[in-house]
N, C-alpha and C positions, 0 to 999 in steps of 0.2 A: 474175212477181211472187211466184208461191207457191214459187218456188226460193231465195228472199230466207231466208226463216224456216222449210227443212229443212235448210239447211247452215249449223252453226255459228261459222265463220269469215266465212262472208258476212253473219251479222245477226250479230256483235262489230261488223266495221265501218260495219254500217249503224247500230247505235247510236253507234258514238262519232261519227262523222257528222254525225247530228243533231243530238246535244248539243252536238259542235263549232258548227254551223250557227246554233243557236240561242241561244248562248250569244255569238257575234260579232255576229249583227245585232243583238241586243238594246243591247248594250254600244256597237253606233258608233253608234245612236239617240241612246241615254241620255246618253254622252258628248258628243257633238255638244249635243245640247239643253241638260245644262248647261254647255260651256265658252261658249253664245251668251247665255243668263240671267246666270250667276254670272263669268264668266270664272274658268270652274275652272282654265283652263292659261296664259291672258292676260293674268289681271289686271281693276283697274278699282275705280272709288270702291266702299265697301263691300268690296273683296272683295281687300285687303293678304295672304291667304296663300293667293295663287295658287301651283299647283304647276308650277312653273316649271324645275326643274332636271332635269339626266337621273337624279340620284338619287331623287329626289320622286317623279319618275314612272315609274322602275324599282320603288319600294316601294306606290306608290299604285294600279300596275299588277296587281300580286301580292296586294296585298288585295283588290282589286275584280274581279278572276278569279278570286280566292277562295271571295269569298262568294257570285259568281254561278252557280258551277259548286256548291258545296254547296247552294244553293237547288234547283236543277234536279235536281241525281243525289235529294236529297231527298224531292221532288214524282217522281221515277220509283221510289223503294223505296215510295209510300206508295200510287201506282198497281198494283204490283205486288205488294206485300203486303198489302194492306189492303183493298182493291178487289177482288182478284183478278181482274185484266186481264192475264193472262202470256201469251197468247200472237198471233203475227200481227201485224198493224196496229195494231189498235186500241191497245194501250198509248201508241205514237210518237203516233197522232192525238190522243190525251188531252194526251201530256207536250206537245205543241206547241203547241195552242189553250187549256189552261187556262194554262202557265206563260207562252205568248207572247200572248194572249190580254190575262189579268189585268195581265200586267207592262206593255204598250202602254196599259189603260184607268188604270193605278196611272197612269207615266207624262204621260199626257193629262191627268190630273187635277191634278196635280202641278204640272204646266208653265201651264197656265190659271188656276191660283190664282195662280201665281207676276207669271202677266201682271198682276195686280193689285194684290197683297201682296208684302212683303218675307218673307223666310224664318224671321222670329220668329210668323210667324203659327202660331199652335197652337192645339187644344181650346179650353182656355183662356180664351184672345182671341176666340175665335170667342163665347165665351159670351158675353164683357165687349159685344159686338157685340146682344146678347139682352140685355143688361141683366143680365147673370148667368145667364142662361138658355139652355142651348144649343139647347133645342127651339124659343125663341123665332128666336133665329140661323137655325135649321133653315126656319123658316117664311119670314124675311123671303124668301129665297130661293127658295122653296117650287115658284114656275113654274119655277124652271130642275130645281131635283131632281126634279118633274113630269114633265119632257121628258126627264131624263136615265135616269129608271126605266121610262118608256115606250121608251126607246131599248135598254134590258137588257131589255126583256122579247121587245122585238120579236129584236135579237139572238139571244135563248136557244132562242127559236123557230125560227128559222132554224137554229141549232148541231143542233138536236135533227131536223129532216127530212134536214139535210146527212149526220148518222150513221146514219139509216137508210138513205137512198141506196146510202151507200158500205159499210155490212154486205150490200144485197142483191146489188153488186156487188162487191164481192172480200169473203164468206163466209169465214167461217174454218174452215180443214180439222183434222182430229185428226191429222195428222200433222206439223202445225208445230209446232217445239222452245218449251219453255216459257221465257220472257226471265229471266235472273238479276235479282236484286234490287240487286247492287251495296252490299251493307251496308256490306262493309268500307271502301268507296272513302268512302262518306257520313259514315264514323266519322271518318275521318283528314281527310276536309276540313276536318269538323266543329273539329275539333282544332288544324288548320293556322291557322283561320279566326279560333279564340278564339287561340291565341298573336300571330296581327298583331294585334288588336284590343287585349291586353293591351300589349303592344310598341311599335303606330304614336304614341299620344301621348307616349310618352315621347323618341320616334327624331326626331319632326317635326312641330311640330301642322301644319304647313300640309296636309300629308299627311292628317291625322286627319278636319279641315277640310274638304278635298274628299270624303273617302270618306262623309262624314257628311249628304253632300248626294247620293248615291245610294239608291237603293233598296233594293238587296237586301243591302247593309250594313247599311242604316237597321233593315231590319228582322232583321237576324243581332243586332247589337248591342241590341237592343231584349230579346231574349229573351237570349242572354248578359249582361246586365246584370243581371237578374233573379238569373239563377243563382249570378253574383259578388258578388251584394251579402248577402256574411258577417254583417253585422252588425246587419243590418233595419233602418237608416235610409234609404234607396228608393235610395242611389246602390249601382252595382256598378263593376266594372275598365272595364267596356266601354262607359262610358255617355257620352251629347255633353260629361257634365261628369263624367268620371274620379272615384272615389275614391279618393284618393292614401292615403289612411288606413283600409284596410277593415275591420280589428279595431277600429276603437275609432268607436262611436255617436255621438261627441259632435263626431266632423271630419269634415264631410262638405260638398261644396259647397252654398253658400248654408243653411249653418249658422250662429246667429246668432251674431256672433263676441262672446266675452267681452273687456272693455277690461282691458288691464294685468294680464293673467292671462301675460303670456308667449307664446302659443299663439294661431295664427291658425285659427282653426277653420272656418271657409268659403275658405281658401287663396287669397285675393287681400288683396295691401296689408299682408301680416304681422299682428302682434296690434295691433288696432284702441285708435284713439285718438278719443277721444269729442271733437266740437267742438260747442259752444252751439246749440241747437237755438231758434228763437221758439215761445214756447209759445200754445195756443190761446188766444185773450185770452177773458177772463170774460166772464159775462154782462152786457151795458150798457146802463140805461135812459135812453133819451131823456126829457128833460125840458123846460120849460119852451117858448117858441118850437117847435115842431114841424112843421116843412118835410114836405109831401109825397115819398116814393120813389116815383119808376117806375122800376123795373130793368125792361131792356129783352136778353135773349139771343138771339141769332143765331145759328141752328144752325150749327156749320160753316162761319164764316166769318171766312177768312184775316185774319192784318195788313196785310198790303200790298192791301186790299180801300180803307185809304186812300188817295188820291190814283193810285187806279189809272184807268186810261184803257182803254177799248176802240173803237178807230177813231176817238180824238179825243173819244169822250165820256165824261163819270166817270159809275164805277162806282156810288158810292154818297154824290153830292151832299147829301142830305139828312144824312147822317154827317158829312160832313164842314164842311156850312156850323154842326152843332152845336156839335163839335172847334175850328171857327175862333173861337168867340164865347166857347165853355167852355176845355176843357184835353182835351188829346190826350195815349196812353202808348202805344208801339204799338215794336216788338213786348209782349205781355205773354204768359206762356207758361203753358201746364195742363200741368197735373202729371204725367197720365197718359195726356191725347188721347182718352177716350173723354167721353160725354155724363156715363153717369150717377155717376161718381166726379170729374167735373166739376164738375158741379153741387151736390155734396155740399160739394167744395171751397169752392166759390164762397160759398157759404149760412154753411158752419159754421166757415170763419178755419181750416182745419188741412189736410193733407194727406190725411188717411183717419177725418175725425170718426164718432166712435162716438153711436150711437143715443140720443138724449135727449141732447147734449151742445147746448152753446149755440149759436145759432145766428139768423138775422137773424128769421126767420119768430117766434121765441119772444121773443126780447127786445123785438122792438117790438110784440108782441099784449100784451105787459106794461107796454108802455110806453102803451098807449092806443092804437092804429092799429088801422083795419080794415083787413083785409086781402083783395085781390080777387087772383087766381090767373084767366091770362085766356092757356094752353098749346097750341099745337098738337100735341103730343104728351102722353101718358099719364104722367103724374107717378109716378105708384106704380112706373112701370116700373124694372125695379133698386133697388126701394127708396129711390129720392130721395124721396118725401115724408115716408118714415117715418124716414127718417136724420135730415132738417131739422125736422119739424115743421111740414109742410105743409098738409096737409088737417085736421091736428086743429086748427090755428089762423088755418084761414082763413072770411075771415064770406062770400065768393062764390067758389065752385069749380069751373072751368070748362075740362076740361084735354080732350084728345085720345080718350079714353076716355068721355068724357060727350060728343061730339060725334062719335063714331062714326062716325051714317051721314050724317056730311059728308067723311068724307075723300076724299083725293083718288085714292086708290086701293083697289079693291075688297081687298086683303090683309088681313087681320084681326089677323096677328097684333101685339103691341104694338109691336115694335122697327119695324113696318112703316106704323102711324098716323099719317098728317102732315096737318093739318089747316091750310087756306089761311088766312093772315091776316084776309083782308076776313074770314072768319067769327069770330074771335078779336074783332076791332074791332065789330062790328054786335052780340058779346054783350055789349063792355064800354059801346057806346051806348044798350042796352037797361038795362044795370045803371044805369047813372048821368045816367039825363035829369035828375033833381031836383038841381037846382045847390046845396040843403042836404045833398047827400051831402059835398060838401065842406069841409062847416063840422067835421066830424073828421079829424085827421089820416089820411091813405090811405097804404099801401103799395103800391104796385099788380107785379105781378110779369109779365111777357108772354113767351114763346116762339115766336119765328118761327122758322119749321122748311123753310122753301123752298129754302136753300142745301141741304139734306140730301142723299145717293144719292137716285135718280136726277139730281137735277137740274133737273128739269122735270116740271110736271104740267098735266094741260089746264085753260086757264083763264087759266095763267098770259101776260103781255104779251110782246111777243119788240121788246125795246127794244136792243136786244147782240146780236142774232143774229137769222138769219133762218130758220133750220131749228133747231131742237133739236136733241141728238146724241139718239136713240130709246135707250132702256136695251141692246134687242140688241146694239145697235154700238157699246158701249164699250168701248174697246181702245185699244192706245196709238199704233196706228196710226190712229186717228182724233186724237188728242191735242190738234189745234189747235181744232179744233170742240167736241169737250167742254169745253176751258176756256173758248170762249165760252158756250158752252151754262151753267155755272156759274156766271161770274160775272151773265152775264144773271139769274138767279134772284136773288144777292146783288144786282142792283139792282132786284129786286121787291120784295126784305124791306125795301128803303132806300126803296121809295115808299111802303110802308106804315106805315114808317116814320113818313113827313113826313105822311102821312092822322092819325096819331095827335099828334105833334107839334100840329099844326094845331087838333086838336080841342082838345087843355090848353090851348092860347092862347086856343083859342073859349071855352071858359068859366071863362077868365083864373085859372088855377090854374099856368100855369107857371112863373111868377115865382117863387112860394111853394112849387115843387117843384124836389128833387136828380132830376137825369135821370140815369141809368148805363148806358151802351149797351155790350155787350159780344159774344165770341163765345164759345161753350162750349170751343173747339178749332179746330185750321185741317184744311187739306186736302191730299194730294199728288192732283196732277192729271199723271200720269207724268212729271215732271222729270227725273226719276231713275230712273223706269222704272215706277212703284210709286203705284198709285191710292188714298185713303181715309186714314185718321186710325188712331191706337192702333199702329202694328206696327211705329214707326221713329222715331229720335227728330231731330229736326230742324228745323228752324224754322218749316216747311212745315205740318207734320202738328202740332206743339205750340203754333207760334206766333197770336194774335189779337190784337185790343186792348179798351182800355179808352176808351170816350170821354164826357164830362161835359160837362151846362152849366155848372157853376161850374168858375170862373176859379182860375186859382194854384194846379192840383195838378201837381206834378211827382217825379220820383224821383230817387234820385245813383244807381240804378241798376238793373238787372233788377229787377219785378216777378211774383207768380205766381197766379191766382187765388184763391189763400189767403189772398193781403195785403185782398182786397175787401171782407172784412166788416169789417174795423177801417179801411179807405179810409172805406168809405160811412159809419158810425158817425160819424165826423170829420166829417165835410161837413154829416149830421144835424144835428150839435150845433153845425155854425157852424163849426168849427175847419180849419184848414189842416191835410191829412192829413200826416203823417212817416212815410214808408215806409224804412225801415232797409235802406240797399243788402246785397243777400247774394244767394249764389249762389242761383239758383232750381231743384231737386231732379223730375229726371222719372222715370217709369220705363215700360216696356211691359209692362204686368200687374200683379200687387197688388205694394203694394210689400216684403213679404215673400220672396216668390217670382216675382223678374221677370225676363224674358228680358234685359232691357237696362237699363241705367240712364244719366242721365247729370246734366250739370248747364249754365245757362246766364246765363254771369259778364257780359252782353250780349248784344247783337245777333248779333255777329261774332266771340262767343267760345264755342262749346257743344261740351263733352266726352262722349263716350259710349263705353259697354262693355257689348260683350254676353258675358254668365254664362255663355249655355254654352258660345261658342267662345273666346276670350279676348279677340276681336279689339276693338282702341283704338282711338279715331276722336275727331282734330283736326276736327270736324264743318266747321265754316267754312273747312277750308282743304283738305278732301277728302284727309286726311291720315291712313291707318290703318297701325296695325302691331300683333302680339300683346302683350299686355300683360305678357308676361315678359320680355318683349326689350327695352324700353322705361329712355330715359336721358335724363336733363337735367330740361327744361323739362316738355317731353310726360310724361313719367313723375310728375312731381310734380301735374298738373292734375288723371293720372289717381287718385292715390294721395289730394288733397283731396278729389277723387267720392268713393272708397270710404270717405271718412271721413263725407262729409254722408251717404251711403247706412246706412251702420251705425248711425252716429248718431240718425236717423231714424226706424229700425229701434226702437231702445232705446226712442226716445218715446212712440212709436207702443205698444210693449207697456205699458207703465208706465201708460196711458191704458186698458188691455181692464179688462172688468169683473171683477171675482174672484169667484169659487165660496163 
């Protein structure tokens, strides 16, 4: 071995060797794993610009040996120069285990999210999962980052006794040659690497597309983008979402386009044409006659939750012997899929209502209502009760954070608070044994939170299933037993349901109360390969219902939970609600700056595009292709989106407060 690194012909080839070596198995790993997730080279729903031709994957091939081979010579100049490890072994054992090392646990991490989430998942989203919080995000998870940090440590432990082993046995002599740095090679890849990256979107997005789901691109263009973006508005040449306009600040993707200026300044759909937007309805006092509310939310719980069957028995009877006597609307779709921009929806009649705006909590504490708040989870969390007007107007406050140490799991942080119904139910029997509570009108507001991740908690009945899927073993290869395992829970919330139903009968207050049962958001239970809510836009993950005991509401078409506070308002006052058919507006992340958008003109009819890659999706008919390529009918669905999106957009600023 010590004859390896005195003769310098023999350690040229033993470097390019390695690099060679380590540079291939990395790549058929990588490769393989994502054409088996994304169908990078195959194809499949979600994923219309597969690189499918010998051109595609002659230029997709040349970039991603690009940037994998500038990654590596990279991490060996910074070994070598920085470090100063030049000579022997030790340098190759460094560049093997930190670059093959890191790029396998990157990988693993990657590929495990992926088992879960669709590929919009971001920072971000991770937050909106927190409530806005990404440390809260950080915690719900907290046992697994526990065991995964426990796993790098024990790891690093081991790296660390493995190099002293192998120093006491092959030592290094002063007479092995010092290893070159290789600068010049790391310059010109460097260079090689930004010229595709400027070039591939323009050549082929499907190309652009796949390279942008690897790794050591992800992270080339990540820092090339930086350095390309001329103009300091955050896009550069190289970024998921190209700056086609890098001198000028004012055109940059998901720029908020100006209408009738000429000029499309976010580069989708040309210069934006504004269509009618419904505006937040006013504040509206209930008057005379005043009917009890019980809104009633459902964490996470799908539309097809009606009339669903497992092994011959329904899901959630008590839902739906309500629906049969009242009025049923199912699908009805959230906006964004997650809880607490859900709930804000729901509350305040708008898409993204602003702080002290109207809202059901305010107009009926004005109208004379008490108000009792009776949540298994933490209302502040994400700032829903301060967006609505929660806690400042309610007369009993009883949410997930005030019942603590009842929950069902020891995790503390708020996104991770689920607190069991019966305990929800046993504080609102506590609050209301005096049957003169009801001589004023009631709001009562409830959260059941048992559909939630995991699914299952102990305590809960196994009515649907005979094992629970254990949190460990969610995967999609368990798939058929987690959706039992889920919707068993939804028929816990629906028994708790009928325990509370039961009880407004018992003290004959139902008759004289609007009941509104809904869900905040649905679920994907791997369908499609893709676990949870927020990261996809679909029927699955956005769709829920609305269900009422009064008779005669119906719609001419899509509704979204925006439309709920001017429904239930109507039904307050005695009237027959008039929901004005119109496309119903989603997105995945705020809706300024969303990965995805879409809209859903029905059941059977939902469009969606995602911003950073281009890619268009006939949703219902598992129909995608990029959105520059796009002709006819498909073209036009998509080009309506960009018009509600913008539009949107405009109302939504028009609405912020002014300085």
């Amino acid at each position: 071995m010590r004859h390896l690194f005195t003769n310098s012909d023999r350690q040229r080839k033993l470097w390019f060797a390695v690099i060679l070596a380590l540079l291939c198995v990395l790549a058929a790993l990588e490769l393989a794993l994502a054409d088996r997730k994304y169908g990078l080279f195959t194809g499949g729903f979600g994923q219309s610009q597969a690189v499918d031709t010998l051109t595609e994957r002659g230029i997709f091939l040349l970039g991603y040996m690009s940037s994998m081979a500038m990654l590596i010579t990279g991490t060996w100049w910074i070994l070598v120069r920085l470090f100063r490890s030049k000579k022997s072994w030790p340098p190759l054992f460094f560049l093997v285990t930190i670059v093959g090392g890191a790029y396998l646990l990157l990988l693993f991490l990657t590929f495990q999210l992926g088992q879960y989430f669709s590929d919009t998942m971001s920072f971000a989203l991770m937050a909106n999962l927190g409530g806005g919080s990404l440390t809260d995000a950080m915690l719900f998870v907290s046992n697994e980052i526990f065991l995964g940090i426990a796993g790098l440590v024990v790891g690093l432990l081991a790296y660390h006794h493995m190099f002293r082993w192998l120093s006491r046995k092959f030592p290094v002599h002063t007479n092995h040659l010092i290893w070159p740095a290789h600068g010049r090679l790391v310059i010109a890849l460097f260079f090689s690497t930004l010229l595709l990256g400027v070039t591939v979107p323009a050549v082929s997005s499907d190309v652009q597309n796949g390279l942008n789901r690897t790794l050591a691109w992800g992270l080339f263009t990540e820092a090339a983008n930086t350095i390309t973006d001329f103009d300091n508005d955050g896009y550069g040449w190289v970024s998921n979402m190209p700056d086609r306009h890098p001198f000028d600040s004012s055109r940059y993707p998901l720029a908020l386009d100006i209408p009738g200026n000429g000029i499309d300044e976010d580069g989708y759909g040309g210069d934006l044409q504004l269509v009618t937007m419904p505006p937040q309805p006013p504040i509206t006092l209930i008057s005379g006659n005043r009917p009890h509310l019980i809104l009633i939310v459902m964490e996470s719980a799908r539309y097809d939750a009606i009339g669903k069957r497992i092994n011959g028995r329904p899901v959630a009877p008590n839902l739906e012997a309500i629906a049969k006597s009242g009025s049923v609307a199912s699908p009805v779709f959230s906006h964004v899929g997650f809880t607490t921009a859900s709930l804000k929806s729901l509350f305040g009649g708008a898409l993204q209502p602003a702080n002290g705006s109207p809202s059901l909590f305010r107009e009926l504490k004005s109208s004379g209502y008490e108000i009792g708040v009776f949540s298994g989870q933490p209302e502040d969390f994400g700032d829903i009760s301060q967006t609505v007007g929660m806690r400042e107007n309610a007369d009993i406050f009883i949410d997930g954070e005030k019942l603590k140490h009842l929950r069902a799991f020891s995790n503390g942080a708020q996104g991770s608070i689920l607190i069991d119904e019966s305990h929800l139910l046993d504080a609102f029997a506590e609050q209301y044994q005096r049957p003169s509570k009801w001589d004023q009108p009631q709001f009562l507001y409830f959260n059941f939170q048992s559909p939630h991740f995991p699914y299952f908690h102990e305590g809960m009945p196994l009515n649907l299933t005979d094992r629970p899927l254990p949190r460990s073993e969610i995967n999609a290869d368990n798939r058929d037993q987690l959706q039992q395992t889920y919707w068993n829970a939804v028929n816990y919330s629906d028994q708790q349901l009928g325990e509370l139903v039961s009880r407004l009968k018992r003290d004959g207050v139902w008759d004289n109360s609007v009941v509104v049962i809904t869900g905040d958001h649905g679920e994907d239970l791997f369908e499609d390969g893709f676990l949870g809510h927020g990261h996809n836009i679909n029927i699955r993950q956005n769709g829920t219902f609305l269900v009422t005991n009064r008779p005669g509401v119906t719609t001419d078409g899509p509704i979204g939970l925006s439309d709920y506070r001017a429904l239930t308002l109507s039904l307050l006052k005695g009237e027959t609600p008039k929901i004005t058919a119109k496309p119903v507006l989603m997105t995945v992340g705020d809706l300024d700056r969303p990965t995805q958008i879409g809209i859903a003109e029905g059941a059977s009819r939902i469009t969606s595009l995602r911003l950073d890659t281009g890619e268009a999706c006939m949703v219902e008919q598992k129909q995608c292709a990029n959105a520059g390529s796009l002709t006819g009918g498909f073209k036009d669905r998509v080009d309506k989106l960009i018009r509600i999106w913008g539009s949107a957009r405009w109302q939504n600023l028009s609405k912020a407060p002014r300085d």
